[in-house]
Structures are given as C-alpha cells and as structure tokens.
TORKOL-397565 format. One record per residue (C-alpha): x, y, z. Coordinates in steps of 0.05 Angstrom, whole numbers, padded with zeros to 5 digits, always signed. Each point is the difference from the previous one (the first is absolute). Example, Ala and Ser with C-alpha at 12.3 -4.5 7.8 and 13.67 -1.06 7.14 Angstrom:
2
+00246-00090+00156+00027+00069-00013
//
This chain:
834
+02844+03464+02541-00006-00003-00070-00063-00039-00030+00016-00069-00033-00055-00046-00051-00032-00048+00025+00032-00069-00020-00029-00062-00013+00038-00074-00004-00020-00061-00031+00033-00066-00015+00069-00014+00027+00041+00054+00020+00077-00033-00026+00037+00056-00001+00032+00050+00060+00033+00071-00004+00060+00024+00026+00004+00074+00024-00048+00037+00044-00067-00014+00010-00046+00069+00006-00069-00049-00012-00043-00026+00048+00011-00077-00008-00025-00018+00061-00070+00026-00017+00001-00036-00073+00020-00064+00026-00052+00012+00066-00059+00019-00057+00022-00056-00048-00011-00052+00065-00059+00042+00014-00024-00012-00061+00008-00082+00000-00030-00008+00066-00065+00034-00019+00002-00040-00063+00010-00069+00040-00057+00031+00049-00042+00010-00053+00013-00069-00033-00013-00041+00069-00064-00022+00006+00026-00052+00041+00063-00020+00027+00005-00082-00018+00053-00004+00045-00046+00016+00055-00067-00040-00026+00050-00062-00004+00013+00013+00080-00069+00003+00016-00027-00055-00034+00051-00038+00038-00019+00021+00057-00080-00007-00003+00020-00077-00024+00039+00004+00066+00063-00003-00027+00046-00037-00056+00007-00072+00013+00075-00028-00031-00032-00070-00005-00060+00028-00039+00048+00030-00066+00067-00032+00008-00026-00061-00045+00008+00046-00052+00063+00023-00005+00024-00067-00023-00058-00012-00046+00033-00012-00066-00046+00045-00044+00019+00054+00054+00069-00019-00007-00004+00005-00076-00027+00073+00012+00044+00027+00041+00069-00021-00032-00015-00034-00068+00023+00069-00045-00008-00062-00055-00065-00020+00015-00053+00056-00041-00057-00039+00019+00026+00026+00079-00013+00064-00019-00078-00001+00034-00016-00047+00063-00070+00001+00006-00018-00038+00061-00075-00021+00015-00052-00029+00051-00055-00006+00034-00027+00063+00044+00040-00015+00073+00052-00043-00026+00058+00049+00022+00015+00037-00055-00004+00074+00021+00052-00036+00066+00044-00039-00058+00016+00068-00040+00021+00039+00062+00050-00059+00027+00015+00008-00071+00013+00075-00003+00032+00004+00067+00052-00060-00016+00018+00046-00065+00007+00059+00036+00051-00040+00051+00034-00024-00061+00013+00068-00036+00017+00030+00064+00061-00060+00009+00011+00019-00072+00002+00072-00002+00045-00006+00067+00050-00050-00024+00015+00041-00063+00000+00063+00032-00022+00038-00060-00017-00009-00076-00018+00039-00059-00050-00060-00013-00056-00004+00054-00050-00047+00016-00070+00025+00019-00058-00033+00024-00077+00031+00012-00060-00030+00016-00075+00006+00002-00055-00038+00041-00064+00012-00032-00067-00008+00055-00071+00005-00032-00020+00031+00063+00039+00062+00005-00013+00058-00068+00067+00023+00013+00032-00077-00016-00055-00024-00045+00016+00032-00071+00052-00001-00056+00017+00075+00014+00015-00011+00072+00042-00062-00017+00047+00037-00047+00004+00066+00053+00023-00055+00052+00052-00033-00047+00032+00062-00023-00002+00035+00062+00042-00060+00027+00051+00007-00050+00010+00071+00004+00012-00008+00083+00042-00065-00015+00047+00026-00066-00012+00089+00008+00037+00000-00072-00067-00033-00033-00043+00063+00026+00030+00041-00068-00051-00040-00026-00063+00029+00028+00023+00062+00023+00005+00029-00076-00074-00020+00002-00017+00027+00064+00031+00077-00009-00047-00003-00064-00061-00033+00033-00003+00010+00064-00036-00055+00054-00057-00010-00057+00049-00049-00035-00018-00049+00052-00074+00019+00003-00031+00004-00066-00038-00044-00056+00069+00006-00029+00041-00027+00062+00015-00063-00023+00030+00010-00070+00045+00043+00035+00026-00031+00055-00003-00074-00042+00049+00052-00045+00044+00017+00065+00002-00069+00033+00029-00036-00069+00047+00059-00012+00038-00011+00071-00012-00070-00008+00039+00026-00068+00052+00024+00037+00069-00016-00026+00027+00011+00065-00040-00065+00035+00033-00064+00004-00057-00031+00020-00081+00013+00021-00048-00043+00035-00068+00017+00008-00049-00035+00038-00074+00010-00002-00046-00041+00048-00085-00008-00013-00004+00013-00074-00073-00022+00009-00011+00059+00055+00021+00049-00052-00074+00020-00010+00012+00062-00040+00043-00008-00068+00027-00071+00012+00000-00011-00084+00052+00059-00006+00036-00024+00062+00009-00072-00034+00017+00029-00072+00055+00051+00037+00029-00071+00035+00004-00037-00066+00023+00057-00036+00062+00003+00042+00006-00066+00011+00053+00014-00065+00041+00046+00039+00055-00062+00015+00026+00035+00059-00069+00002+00039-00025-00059+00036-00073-00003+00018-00037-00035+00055-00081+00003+00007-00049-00042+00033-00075-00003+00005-00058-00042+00006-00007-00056-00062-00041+00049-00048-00018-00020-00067+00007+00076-00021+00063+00006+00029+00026-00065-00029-00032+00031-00082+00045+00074+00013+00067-00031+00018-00010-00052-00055+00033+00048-00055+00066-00009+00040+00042-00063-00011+00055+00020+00055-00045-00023+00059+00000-00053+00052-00060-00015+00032+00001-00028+00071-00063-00028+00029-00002-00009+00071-00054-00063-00017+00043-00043-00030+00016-00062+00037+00077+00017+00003-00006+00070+00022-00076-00018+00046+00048-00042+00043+00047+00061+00010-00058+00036+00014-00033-00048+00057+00067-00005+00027+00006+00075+00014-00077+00005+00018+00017-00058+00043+00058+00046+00033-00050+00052+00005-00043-00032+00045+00056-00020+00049+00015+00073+00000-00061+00026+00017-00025-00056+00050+00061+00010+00037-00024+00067+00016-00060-00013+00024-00001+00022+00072-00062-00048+00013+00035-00060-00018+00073+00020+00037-00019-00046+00056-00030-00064-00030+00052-00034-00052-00050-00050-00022-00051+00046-00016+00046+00039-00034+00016-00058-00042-00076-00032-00016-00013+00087-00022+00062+00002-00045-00029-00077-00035-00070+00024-00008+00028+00067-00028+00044-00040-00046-00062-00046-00027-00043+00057-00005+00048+00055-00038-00004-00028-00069+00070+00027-00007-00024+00068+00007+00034+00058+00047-00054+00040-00001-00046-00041+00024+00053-00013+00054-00003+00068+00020-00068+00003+00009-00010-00062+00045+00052+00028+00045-00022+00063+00014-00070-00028+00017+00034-00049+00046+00040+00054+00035-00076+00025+00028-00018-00068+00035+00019-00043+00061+00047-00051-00014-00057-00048+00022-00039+00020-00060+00064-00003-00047-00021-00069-00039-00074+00014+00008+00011+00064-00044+00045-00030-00045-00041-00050-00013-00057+00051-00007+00039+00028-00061-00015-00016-00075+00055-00020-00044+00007+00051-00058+00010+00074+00001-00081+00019-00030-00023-00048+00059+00046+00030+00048-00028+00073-00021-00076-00024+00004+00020-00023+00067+00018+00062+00021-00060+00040-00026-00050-00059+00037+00041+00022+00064-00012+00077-00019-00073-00019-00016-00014-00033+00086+00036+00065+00030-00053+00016+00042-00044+00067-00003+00021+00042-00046+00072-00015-00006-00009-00039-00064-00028+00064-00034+00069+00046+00028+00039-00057-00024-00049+00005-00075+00014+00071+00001+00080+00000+00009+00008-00055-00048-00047+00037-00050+00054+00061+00001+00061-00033+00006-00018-00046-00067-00028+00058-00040+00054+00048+00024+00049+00015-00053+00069+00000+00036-00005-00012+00073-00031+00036+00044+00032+00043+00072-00052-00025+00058-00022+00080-00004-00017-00010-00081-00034-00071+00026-00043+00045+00059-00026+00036-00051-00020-00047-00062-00015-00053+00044-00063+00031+00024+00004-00034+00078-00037+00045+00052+00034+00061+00033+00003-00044+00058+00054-00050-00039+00030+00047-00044+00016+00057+00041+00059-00044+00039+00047-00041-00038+00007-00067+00049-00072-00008-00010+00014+00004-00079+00057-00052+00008-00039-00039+00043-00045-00001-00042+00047-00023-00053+00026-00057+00045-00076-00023-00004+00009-00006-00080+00032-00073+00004+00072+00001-00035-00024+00038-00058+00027+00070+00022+00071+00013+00030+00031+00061+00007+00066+00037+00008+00016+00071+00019-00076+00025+00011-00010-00025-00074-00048-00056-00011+00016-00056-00057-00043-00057-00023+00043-00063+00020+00011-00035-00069-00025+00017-00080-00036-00067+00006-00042+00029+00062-00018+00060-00035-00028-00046-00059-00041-00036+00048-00028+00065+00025-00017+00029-00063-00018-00056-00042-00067+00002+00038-00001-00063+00038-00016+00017+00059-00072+00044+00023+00031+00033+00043+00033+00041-00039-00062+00040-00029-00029+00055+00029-00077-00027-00025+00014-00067+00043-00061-00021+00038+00024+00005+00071+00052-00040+00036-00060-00055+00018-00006-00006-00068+00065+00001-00030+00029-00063-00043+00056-00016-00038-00005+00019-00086+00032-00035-00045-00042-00005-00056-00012+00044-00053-00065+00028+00022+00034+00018+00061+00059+00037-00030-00052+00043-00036-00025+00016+00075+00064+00018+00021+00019+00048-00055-00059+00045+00011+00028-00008+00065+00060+00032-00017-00026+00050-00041-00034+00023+00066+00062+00004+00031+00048+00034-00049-00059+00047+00008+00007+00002+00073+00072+00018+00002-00015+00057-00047-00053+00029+00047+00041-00011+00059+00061+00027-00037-00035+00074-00024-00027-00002+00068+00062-00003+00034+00033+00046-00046-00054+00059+00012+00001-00004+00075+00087+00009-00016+00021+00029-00060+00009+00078+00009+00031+00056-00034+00083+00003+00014-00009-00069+00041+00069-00010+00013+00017+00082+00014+00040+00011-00054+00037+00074-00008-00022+00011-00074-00025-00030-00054+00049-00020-00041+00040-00035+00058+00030-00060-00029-00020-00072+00019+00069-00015+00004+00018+00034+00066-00067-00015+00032+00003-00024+00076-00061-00036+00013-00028+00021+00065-00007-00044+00054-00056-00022+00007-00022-00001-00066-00058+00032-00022-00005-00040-00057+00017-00074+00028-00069-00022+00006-00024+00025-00066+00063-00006-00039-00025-00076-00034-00068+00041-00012+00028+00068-00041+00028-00052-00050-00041-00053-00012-00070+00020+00017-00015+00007-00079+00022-00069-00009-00047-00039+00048-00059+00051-00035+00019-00031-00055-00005-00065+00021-00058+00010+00025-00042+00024-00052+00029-00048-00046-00027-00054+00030-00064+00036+00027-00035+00046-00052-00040+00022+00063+00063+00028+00039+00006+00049-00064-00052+00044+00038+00056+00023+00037+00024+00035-00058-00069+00037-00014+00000+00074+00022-00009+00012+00069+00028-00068+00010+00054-00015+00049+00055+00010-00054-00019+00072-00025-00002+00019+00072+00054-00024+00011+00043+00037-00048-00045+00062+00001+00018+00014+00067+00069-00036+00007+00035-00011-00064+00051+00057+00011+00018-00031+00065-00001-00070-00029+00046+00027-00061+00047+00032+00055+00007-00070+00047+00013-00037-00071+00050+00044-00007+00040-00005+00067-00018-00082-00003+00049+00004-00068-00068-00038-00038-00022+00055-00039-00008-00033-00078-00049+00039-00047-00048-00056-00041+00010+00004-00080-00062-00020-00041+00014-00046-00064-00008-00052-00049-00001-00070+00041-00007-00069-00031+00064-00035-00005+00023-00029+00072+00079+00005-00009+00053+00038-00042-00022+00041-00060+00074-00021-00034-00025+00033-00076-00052+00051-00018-00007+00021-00079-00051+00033-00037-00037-00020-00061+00018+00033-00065-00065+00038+00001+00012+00014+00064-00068-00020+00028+00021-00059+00032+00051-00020+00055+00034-00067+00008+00033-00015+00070+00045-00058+00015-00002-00025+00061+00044-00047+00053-00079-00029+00018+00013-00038-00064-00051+00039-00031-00005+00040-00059-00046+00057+00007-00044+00038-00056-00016+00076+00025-00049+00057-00023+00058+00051-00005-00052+00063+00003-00049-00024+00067+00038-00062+00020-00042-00060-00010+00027-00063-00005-00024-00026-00063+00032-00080+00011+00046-00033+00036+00051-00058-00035+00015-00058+00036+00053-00053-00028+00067+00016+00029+00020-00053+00056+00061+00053+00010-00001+00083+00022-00011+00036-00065+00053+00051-00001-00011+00033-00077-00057+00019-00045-00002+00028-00063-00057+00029-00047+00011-00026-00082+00001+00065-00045-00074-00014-00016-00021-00007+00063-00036-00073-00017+00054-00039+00035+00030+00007+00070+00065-00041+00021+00021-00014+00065+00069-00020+00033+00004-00045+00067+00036-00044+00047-00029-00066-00020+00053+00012-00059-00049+00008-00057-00032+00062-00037-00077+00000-00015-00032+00036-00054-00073+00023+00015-00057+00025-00040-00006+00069+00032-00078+00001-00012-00026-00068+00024+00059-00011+00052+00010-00073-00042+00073-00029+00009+00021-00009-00081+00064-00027+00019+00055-00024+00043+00074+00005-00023+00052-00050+00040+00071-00001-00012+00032+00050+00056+00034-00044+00055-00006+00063+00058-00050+00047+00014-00023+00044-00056+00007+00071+00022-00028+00049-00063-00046-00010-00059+00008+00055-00061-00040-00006-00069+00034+00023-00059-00032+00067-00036-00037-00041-00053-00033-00054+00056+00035-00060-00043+00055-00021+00053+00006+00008+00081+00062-00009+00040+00011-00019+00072+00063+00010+00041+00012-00050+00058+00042-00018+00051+00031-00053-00030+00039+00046-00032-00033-00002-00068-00049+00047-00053-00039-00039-00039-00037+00023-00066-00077-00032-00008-00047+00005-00063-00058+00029+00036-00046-00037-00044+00024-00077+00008+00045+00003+00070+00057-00032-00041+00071+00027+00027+00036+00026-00054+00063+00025+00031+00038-00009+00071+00047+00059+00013+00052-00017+00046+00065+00044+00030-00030+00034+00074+00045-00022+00062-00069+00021+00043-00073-00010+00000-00031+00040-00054-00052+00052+00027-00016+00044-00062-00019-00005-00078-00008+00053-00052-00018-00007-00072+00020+00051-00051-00054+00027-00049+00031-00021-00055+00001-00073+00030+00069-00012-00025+00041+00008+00071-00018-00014+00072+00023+00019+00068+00001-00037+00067+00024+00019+00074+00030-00046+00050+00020+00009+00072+00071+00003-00025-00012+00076-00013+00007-00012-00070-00047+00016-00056+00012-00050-00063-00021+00016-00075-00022-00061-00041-00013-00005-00075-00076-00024+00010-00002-00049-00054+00062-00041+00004+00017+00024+00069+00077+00021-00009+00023+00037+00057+00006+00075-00028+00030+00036+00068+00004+00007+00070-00017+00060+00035+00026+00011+00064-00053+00038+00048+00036+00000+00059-00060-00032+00040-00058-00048-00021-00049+00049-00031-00075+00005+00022-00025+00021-00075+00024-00018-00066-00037+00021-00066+00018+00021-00073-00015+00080-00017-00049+00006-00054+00048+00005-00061+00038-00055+00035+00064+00034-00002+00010+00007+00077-00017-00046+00045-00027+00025+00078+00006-00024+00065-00010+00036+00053+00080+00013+00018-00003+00035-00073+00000-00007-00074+00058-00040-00046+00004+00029-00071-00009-00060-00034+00031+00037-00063+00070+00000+00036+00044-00051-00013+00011-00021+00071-00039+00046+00043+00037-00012+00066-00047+00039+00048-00065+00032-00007-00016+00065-00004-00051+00046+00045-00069-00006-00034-00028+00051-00040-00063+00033+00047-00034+00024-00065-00045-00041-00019+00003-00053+00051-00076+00017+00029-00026-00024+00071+00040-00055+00037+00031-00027+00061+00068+00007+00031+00046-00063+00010-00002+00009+00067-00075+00003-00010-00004+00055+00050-00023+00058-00048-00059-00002-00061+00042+00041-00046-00024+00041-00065+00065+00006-00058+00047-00021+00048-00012+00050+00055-00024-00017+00068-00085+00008-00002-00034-00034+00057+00037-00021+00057-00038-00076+00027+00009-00012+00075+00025-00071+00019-00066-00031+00001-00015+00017-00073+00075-00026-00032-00009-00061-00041+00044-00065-00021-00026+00014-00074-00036+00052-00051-00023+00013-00051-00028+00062-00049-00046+00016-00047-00010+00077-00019-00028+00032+00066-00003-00064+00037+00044-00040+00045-00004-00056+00032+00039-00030+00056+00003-00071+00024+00013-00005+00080+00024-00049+00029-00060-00002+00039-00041-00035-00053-00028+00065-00015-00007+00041-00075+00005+00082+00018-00027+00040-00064+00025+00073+00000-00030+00039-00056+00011+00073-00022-00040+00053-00028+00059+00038-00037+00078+00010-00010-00003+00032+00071
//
C-alpha cells in the first residue's frame, strides 16, 4: 500500500469531493473526535450537570412549590423575555444563608432546560441555537470553590450542549495541552474562550446561570469583572445569586444592566415563606413517625412553621433530627430547638459535646478533617486524616457510624463525605466551638467560645491540626507509595489509557499525594513551632529523601502533578500593565487590586504602593523624566503621581466609561487616555485641563501611541482598526485596518512606521492598506503575541511554559517583565544576545 501524510482538519469542513477516495477518512474523522474528547476530558473538572443532580438529591429532592413563585416574578419575567429591557441583562438574586436559593436556581435551570427542549423540538432545527450552562459554586468542595473551576464548568457545558462552540478551545488546546486549564494563567485564557463562544455569531441566544457567588473562595473579583464585562454582550442573559455581601454588591456596581432581587424584601419574603411554608408540608408528610397520628402531625408542622424564620435550611435540619426520635418525643424536641441557624449549629455541637465516653472526641476528630479538607473527602481519605483508632478506621460502618454521631453537620453520597451547608462550615471554622481544637481541655471541661480570646484558642488549635493531617498524610503515603505502583509496562506509558486497578492502591492516599504540602503550610503559618518539621532530619526531609521519586510517580498517575514557580508577589489580583522607567531601574505595575505598584526592577523590592483609585487600574505609564507616573482606571479618571514620594498630583475627570490606557507625550508636557466611551482625550500634564476630545471609534478604545515628534497620535479599538489623529487639533488622519484588535501599538523611533504586533504600516505611504512583516534587525529581546515565546530580533528565543505567559509586558534592554494574571510581576533578565 502506498504511504500517504498525515492530515490534520480544523474548522468546518464545507466542502465534499467527487471521484474515488484512496485516503483513510475514517481514521481522520475517528482522530479529529479523538482529539475533542480528550480535550472536553481534560477541560471537566466537573460535570455541572451532575453536581446540580446531587445537590438535589442530598436536599432530598426539588420541591415545585419551593421555585415556581418565580417564574412569574416580574423582574424574572423582565429577564427572560424583555430583549428591550438592558437593565435585564444581570439578575442578581440575594438572601440570607438557608433561604432557598441554591433550590430556587435549579427549579430555575431545570424549567429552562424543559423550555428549550419544547423549543428546539417544535422547530425542528435552526441555524440560531439557544444554549444554556450553569454553575453551582459550594465553599466546601476545592473543585466548586474557585473562579477557574467555575469557568471549566461553564464552558464545558456549552461545548456538550452546542459541539460547534468547541472550535473555540480546541485551537487552544492542540497548542497547550491540559495546562490551559491548570496554570497561574488559566483564567485569562479560558475568560478569553468563554466570551469568544459566548461571541459566537452562530448563537441566538445564551443563558448562564451561576449559583453561590459568595462560595467562590478563590478569584471571586475576576469572576464578578468577567460577569459585568459581558453583561454588554446583548444576546447573553445572566442570572447569579449569593448571600447579601457588601463586596459583592461594590464589583457588580460598574454595571448598570442589573436587576437585583432580594429574597428579604417584603414582596418577595412572602413568596419566600410561602414556599418554605410548602416545604414543611413536604417533608412532615414524610415523616414515618408521624404517619399514624394526624394531630401530631399537624401541632409538628405549626411549631416548625413558628420556629423556621422563613428559612429551608433550618427546615432541613429539624427534620432530619426528628426522623431519630419517637413520635412521643416529637414536640418535646421541637420545642428543644433554637430558632436561628448559629443556635441550631451550637445545638448540635452541645449534643456532640454529652456523647458519652469518648465518642465526642471521634466525632472532634471527623469534623476536624472534613472542615479542613480541601474538596471532600472518600471515607478511605477520611480513615486516614481523621486519625480514629485502627479499631474504627479499619471498617467503614464504624467510620459512618461514626459520622451519624456528628449531628446533621456531615452527609454523604457515594462513599464521599460533604459538610451539609457553607453556613455549617463557617460555624466550624470560625472557632466557636472548643471542640474543635486539638489543645481543648478534655470533654469535662469543654465550653462553648465565642469570644475573641477564645477564637485565638481555637486557631492554634487548628494549626495543630493542619499539622496533624500532614503527619498522618506522609505517614500514610510511606507505608503505600512504591516504585511502578499501578504496574505499568514502561515508562513513558501515557496517563491517558491508564486502567486503574481495582482496588486501588492509591484510594486511601490519593487526597494525601496532593495536598499534604498545603496543610504543612497551614500549619507552620500559623505555628512557627510546626516549622521544625521542616528542619533536617525532620519528618519532611525524610520524607522526600526516601520517597519523593515514588511521591513524584503517584502525582503523576493522580493527574496533580504542577511544578511551584518562585516570584515577585504583592498585588492580590490582575497585573493588567507593567512598564519600565526610562532609566530602567524602576518598574511600575498596574493592577485590577486598584493599586498602583512601585518595583525595584534589579532585586524586586517594592519601593511604595498608591492607593486612590475606587476602580481596577488597567494602565500605567512612566513621564519621559521619570518624575511623574500616570495611571488609567475603571473609576473613569486618570491620576498623575509623583513617582518618588507616591503623592497623587492630580486627578483628571471628563471620560464617561472606563479609561483603558495612559501614554505621555515625548517631551512629558501632555498625556492622553483612551476609554471606553469611545473617546481619546489630550491633557496638559502640568494643570489636568483637557485640551482636546478626539472622537470617530465605533468600539472601546484599548491602545494609545504618541509620535516623537508630538505632532500625530495613534489609538486601537476593539473594532480591529487602528486610527491616526493629528495630536493637536485632533483631525482624523486615517484608518488602518488590522484585521483584529491589536495587543501592541507604538511609533518606531523616526516615527515613520508605526508597530503593532500584527506588523508595521509605513506611515510614509499614502494609504498603507496592510502592514508589512517587521524588520527582525534591530528589534532586540521581546515577546510573541501569543506570548508563548521570549524572542530576540524576531526569532523564537525562550520558549515560557503555560504557567509563566502573561496578560501584559514590558522591556527594558535585558529585562522583561510580565504581569500574570495571578497578581504576580515575573522578571526575566539576560546576560547576553544569546
């Protein structure tokens, strides 16, 4: 048979041949599927689909009574069909921890997914779909309590629910591979993805519903600016809910196409007692205790009713308790009960605490792992971090039974064991309770803490038990790990086609290969005396001196192997700008922390932090002298600094949108800023008056250039158009058409050419139409668009893994800097051309 290339596909395939076919198709189109299905394995973390499903069923199911109220609820109305209505765009619905709303979002989602499915059957077909994907956020679980996570769920729903929108991320992926949903730089990247299908020409519609914004422990500021940021996308419709946060409340404020919906409102509290009212019907009516005795049943469902406080969870929690008594004692329990979810949980912990013998420590010892676990733990992971005697954790009824013992704070599904409610796991870790800490007195001795004395028991507390998980976690690991544990034929077998063996080797000790490092670190961060362990000879060295090989090699076959990177840290959310002063002895960061940051640019000291921005600071820009520093942000103003004594000189007001760049003219005497109002504006540097507004961009403007010779400037929109100004009078001088928004725009030296990074225009043409490759001579060290490669005069130098690729840059000789979106500064500097 005669050899043929290998082929590969990509995009849509719109064409057919006629004739014969000597290929092999069949394998193409098999690798090309091949090839998606790893990528959507790769992107699931989590299947939403399936978390929605079991969250119903721990709550015991989805009540009709407890969501139908608002369907009909005119701001949801407004939402859902008001195309009109811009301020529809966002429903943000809030309440009270317990009031339902986890319960309201899935009736919600699931009478959405009825209604597209009528939809998408009535009409057969269209070139137009509707999508919907979803996201339900729990503090308790690592793999649902983070921005990343969130955005892995919502695009892997899309991509199962509309296969088209994968072209999206699969570009991505073929260049990337699974770290471009692991890495500092995850997030730009799939924030990138998730607006481009949301992008999608080919979508009539998108709704996307997020549930627990306040659970979202890990990047909830970049979640909140994604939401508003799309919130101008008119074709996407938003839904979130959460608890009432102040901080939450401050990031969405930017956006005027909200509705806010609080569940505590009189109008929409009666709604909500009605369906909590339902509720209780429901759940009484199951109560095998009370079958036989219809007046009991009755005085239980009243007293439930008065004590509630219009809150399911509490609901919940009263039930289950009563499904452990005799019907006799029914009303005497009740009774028994606090109103109030904290009173409800201190309950529960004084019933823990009069367990008799030594129950109350097992119970101390589960909770103690369950609330410092990071996602939840298999009853194997919870026999070995738990630290119960051989004689409990060697059988796993004992372990449950144990569990059972715990009050309602634990539940579990599928041998997995989940802390009951986000406002449980509060109580348990916001050190109210002794029983909690490892350093308690005894049992006899035990009392309640609430004050702040004893919260400062507790933590040391905890500090002794993150350190006791670590122990027990290396522990485990050395009496398991082994070389080849899973039996593999050679090294380089691919985790891909690995069959776990049953049992598995690892299932015990999986939780402790990953996260052992992190409880170490928690504990000697609160305990300078558990940093002995990291003292040679210490637990840690032996540890890896013995088994780090093996440790590496179950990483490995866990899929959790992610190498640390050491660097700059001080800003706490997106670096959006990085630029060097003119001496190039100082760096200035911008950040989305609404700071501007001052940087050391040889040993990395922060020399000052400004403060002043009530917005994310998205530009920053050095003055040719390097006295002044201006800075571009959100709040819709542009401050100029004193670089030396960090003093704010000046604020300049006039943009009516968020000011997106800052650039200082060659001789320091004017700045301009570029907004998204769709506006430049020219400033005299020295006295903040505006002296010209330039007007003519159909899109936000992103970019700003000055000449040297002051006399023209350039500007970039999202339009993918670059625009020439005269800089004094502002007449429009030409349009250049890039053919995509450009990351870079700057004037060449001579200011004949201007250079993005798409190419150069030859500003000396009359009409330059397209630009031209750049010149590599000359151009020095920089960094590709894709900002995949550190290149040196336009050739490919250093190639950065995926952890190391930044949102921003910037040069200065031998040095560059990149901004992450991680909040952190990376300085790379070289010794030579080579």
């Amino acid at each position: 048979m005669a050899p043929h290339n290998n082929i590969r596909l990509s995009g849509e395939n719109l064409g057919f041949q006629l004739g014969a076919n000597n290929g092999t198709i069949g394998n193409i189109v098999f690798n090309i599927n091949n090839t998606r299905d790893r990528c959507l394995k790769d992107l699931r973390l989590t299947d939403p689909r399936q978390d929605k499903e079991r969250i119903k069923d721990i709550k015991g199911g989805l009540l009709e009574d407890s969501y139908k109220w608002i369907l009909s609820h005119p701001d949801f109305r407004r939402w859902r069909h008001d195309d009109d209505d811009d301020q529809s765009r966002l429903l943000w619905i809030k309440g009270d921890p317990g009031k339902g709303k986890t319960m309201l979002l899935i009736g919600i989602v699931d009478e959405l997914e009825r209604q597209l499915a009528q939809l998408k059957q009535a009409e057969q077909s269209t070139s137009y779909p509707t999508v919907l994907s979803y996201f339900f956020c729990q503090g308790t679980d690592s793999n649902l309590n983070n921005v990343t996570a969130v955005l892995r769920g919502l695009i892997f729903l899309l991509a199962i629910k509309q296969p088209s929108l994968v072209s999206h991320l699969h570009k991505k992926y073929e260049q990337e591979g699974p770290k471009l949903f692991e890495d500092d730089n995850s997030f730009f990247a799939l924030s990138m993805i998730l607006s481009n299908m949301l992008g999608d020409p080919s979508l009539a519609r998108a709704y996307i519903v997020i549930d627990a914004l306040d659970e979202c422990e890990t990047g909830l500021q970049q979640l909140l600016k994604l939401v508003v940021q799309n919130t101008s996308v008119s074709r996407v419709r938003w839904i979130v809910s959460s608890r009432n946060k102040y901080d939450i409340e401050q990031q969405l404020k930017p956006t005027e196409l909200k509705t806010s919906l609080s569940l505590e409102l009189k109008a929409n509290a009666e709604h909500v007692s009605h369906a909590v009212g339902a509720y209780i019907d429901d759940k009484v009516s199951q109560l095998e205790v009370l079958q036989k005795d219809r007046s009991l049943r009755d005085r239980v469902r009243c007293i439930l009713r008065e004590k509630a406080g219009d809150t399911f969870l509490w609901v919940a929690l009263a039930v289950q308790e009563l499904k452990t008594v005799k019907s006799w004692d029914s009303l005497d329990v009740l009774e028994e009960m606090p109103m109030g979810l904290e009173e409800l949980y201190a309950r529960m912990m004084k019933q823990i605490h009069e367990l008799k013998r030594r129950d109350p420590e097992y119970c101390r010892l589960v909770l103690s792992a369950a609330t410092l676990a990071y996602p939840p733990l298999q009853l194997l992971e919870l026999s070995v971090l738990s630290g119960l005697p051989k004689g409990i954790s060697d059988y796993s009824e004992r372990i449950q039974t144990i569990i059972r013992m715990c009050g309602s704070f634990l539940t579990m599904r599928d041998d997995k064991v989940y802390i009951v409610h986000q406002s449980a796991k509060d109580y348990l870790s916001g050190k109210r309770a002794s029983i909690l800490s490892s350093n308690h007195p005894g049992v006899d001795g035990t009392k309640f803490l609430t004050s702040p004395e004893a919260a400062t028991f507790v933590l040391s507390g905890r500090a002794q038990d993150h350190r006791n998980i670590f122990l027990r976690s290396i522990e485990a690991m050395s009496k398991t790990l082994k070389r080849n544990i899973y039996g593999l034929s050679y090294p380089g077998f691919s985790i891909d086609n690995l069959d776990i063996p049953s049992p598995d080797p690892l299932a015990a000790v999986r939780y402790s290969c990953v996260f052992w490092v992190d409880h170490l670190c928690e504990a000697t961060k609160m305990d300078s005396q558990s940093q002995g362990d990291l003292r040679d000879s210490g637990p840690v060295h032996r540890f890896l001196e013995e088994y780090l090989l093996y440790w590496i090699e179950a990483s490995t076959v866990a899929e959790d192997w992610d190498p640390c990177l050491a660097t700059l840290e001080g800003h706490s959310d997106w670096v959006k700008s990085v630029v060097f002063s003119p001496d190039g002895q100082r760096l200035a960061s911008a950040s989305d922390d609404k700071t501007v940051k001052i940087w050391n640019a040889t040993d990395g000291h922060c020399y000052a932090t400004l403060q002043g921005h009530s917005g994310w600071v998205e530009s920053v820009a050095f003055s040719p002298d390097g006295q002044s520093l201006a800075s571009a942000s959100y709040d819709k103003t542009v401050k100029i600094w004193d670089a030396k004594t960090g003093y704010c000189q000046a604020t300049l007001e006039g943009h009516s949108g968020w000011v997106q760049s800052v650039a200082f003219s060659p001789d320091g005497r004017r700045l301009a800023s570029a907004s998204w109002d769709k506006t430049v504006k020219i400033w005299d540097a020295k006295t903040g008056y505006c002296q010209a507004t330039f007007e003519g961009h159909d899109g936000r403007v992103e970019l700003l250039a000055l000449s040297p010779d002051r006399q023209r400037l350039a500007s970039a929109s999202w339009e993918e158009a670059v625009k020439r100004w005269g800089a004094a009078m502002g007449h429009h001088l030409a349009t250049l058409d890039i053919g995509r928004a450009p990351n870079t725009i700057r004037f060449d030296q001579t200011g004949a050419r201007l250079l993005t990074d798409a190419g150069a225009f030859d500003l000396r043409m009359r009409s330059p139409s397209s630009p031209a490759a750049l010149s590599a001579s000359g151009q020095g060290y920089g960094v590709s668009a894709d900002h995949v490669w550190i290149t040196y005069e336009g050739q490919n130098l250093l190639w950065l893994p995926s952890e190391y690729r930044a949102v921003t840059s910037a040069i200065s000789a031998l040095t560059i800097a990149l901004g992450c979106n991680s909040g952190r500064v990376l300085l790379f500097q070289f010794t030579g051309k080579r």
